[in-house]
C-alpha positions in Angstrom: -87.8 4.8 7.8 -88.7 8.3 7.9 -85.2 9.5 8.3 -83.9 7.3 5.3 -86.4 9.3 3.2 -85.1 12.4 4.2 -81.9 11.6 4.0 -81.9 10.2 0.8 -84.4 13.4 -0.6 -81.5 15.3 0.7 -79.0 13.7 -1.3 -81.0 13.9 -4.0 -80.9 17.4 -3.9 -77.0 17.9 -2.8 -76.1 15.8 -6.2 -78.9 18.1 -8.4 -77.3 21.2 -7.0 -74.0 19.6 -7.7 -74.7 18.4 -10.9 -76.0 22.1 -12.1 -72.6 23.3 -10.7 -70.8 20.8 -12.4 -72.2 21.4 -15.4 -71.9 25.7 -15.4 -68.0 24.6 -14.1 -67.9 22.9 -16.6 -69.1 25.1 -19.0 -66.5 28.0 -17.7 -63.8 25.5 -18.5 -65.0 25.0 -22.0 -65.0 28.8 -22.7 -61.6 29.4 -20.8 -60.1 26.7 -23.0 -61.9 27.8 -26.4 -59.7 31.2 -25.3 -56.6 29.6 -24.8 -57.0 27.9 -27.7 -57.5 31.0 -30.1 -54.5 32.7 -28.1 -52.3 30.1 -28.8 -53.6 29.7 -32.6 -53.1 33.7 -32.9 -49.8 33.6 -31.6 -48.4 30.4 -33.7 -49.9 32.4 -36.9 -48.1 35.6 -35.7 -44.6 32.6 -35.2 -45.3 31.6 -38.4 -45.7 34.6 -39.8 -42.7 36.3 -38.4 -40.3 32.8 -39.5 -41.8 33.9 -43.4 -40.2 37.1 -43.3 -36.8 36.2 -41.6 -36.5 33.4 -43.7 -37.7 35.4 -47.5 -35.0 37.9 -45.6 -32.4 35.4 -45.4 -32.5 33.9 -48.9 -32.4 37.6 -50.2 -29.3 37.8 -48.2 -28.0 34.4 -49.7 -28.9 35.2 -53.6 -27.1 38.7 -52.9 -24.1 36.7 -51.4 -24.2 34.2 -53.8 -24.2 37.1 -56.7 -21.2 38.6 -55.6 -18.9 35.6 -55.1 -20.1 34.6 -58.4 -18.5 37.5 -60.0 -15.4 37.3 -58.2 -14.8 34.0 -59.0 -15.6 35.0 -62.8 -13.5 37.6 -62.4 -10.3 36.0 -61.3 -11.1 33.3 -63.8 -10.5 35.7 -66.7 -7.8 37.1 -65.4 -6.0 33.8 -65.0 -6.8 33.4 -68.2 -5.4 36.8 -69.5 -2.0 36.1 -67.3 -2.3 32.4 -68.7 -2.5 33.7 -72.4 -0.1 36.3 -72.3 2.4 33.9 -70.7 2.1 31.1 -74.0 2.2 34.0 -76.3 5.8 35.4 -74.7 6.6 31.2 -74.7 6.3 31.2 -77.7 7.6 34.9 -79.4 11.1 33.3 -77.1 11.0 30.1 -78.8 10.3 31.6 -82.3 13.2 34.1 -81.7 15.6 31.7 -79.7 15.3 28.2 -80.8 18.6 26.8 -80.4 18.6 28.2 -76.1 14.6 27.1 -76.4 15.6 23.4 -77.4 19.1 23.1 -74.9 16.6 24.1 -71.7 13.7 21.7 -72.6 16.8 19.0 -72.4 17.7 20.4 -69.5 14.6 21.2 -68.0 13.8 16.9 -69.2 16.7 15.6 -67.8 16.1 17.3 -64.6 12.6 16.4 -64.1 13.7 12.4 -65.6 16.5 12.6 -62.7 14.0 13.7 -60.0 11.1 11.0 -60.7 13.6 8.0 -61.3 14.4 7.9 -58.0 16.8 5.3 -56.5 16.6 2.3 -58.9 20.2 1.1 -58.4 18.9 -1.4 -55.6 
């Protein structure tokens, strides 16, 4: 009976001992997580902070972009227009000076185009 005693005052002591391990392991573990944890933390604000900047860069880029096409397409608007303009005016200094020829090719220009969309209706 002696010898459980012993052996189970020896136990005892093997799970204290183990138990005050456990907990300082434990206790290491906490800390090395708590640093991992801020590492990781530091490095997704430093991510974050760096997809800010490329992305403020890249709308910069697209407003610039966006800017110039802008005025190219307002520019070759107004020119259309000019060439559009300038095309009725001569229409219709020709007609004004040429009525007769001005009437005979709007028949003609008619009759070909009535010609052309009639297609074959003889069927």
């Amino acid at each position: 009976m002696v010898e459980k005693e012993a052996g189970a005052v020896g136990v005892a002591d093997d799970l204290e001992i183990a138990g005050d391990d456990g907990a300082t392991t434990m206790g290491r573990a906490k800390e090395a997580m708590r640093g991992t944890v801020e590492t990781a933390r530091s490095k997704v604000r430093a991510v974050s902070e760096d997809l800010r900047t490329q992305a403020s860069k890249a709308s910069e880029v697209a407003k610039e972009r966006y800017g110039t096409a802008k005025e190219s397409v307002k520019h070759g608007y107004d020119r259309a227009r000019k060439d559009v303009d300038q095309l009725i005016d001569d229409v219709n200094v020709y007609v004004r000076d040429n009525p007769g020829r001005s009437i005979l090719i709007a028949a003609g220009v008619g009759f070909a185009l009535g010609f052309l969309l009639r297609g074959d209706r003889r069927r």
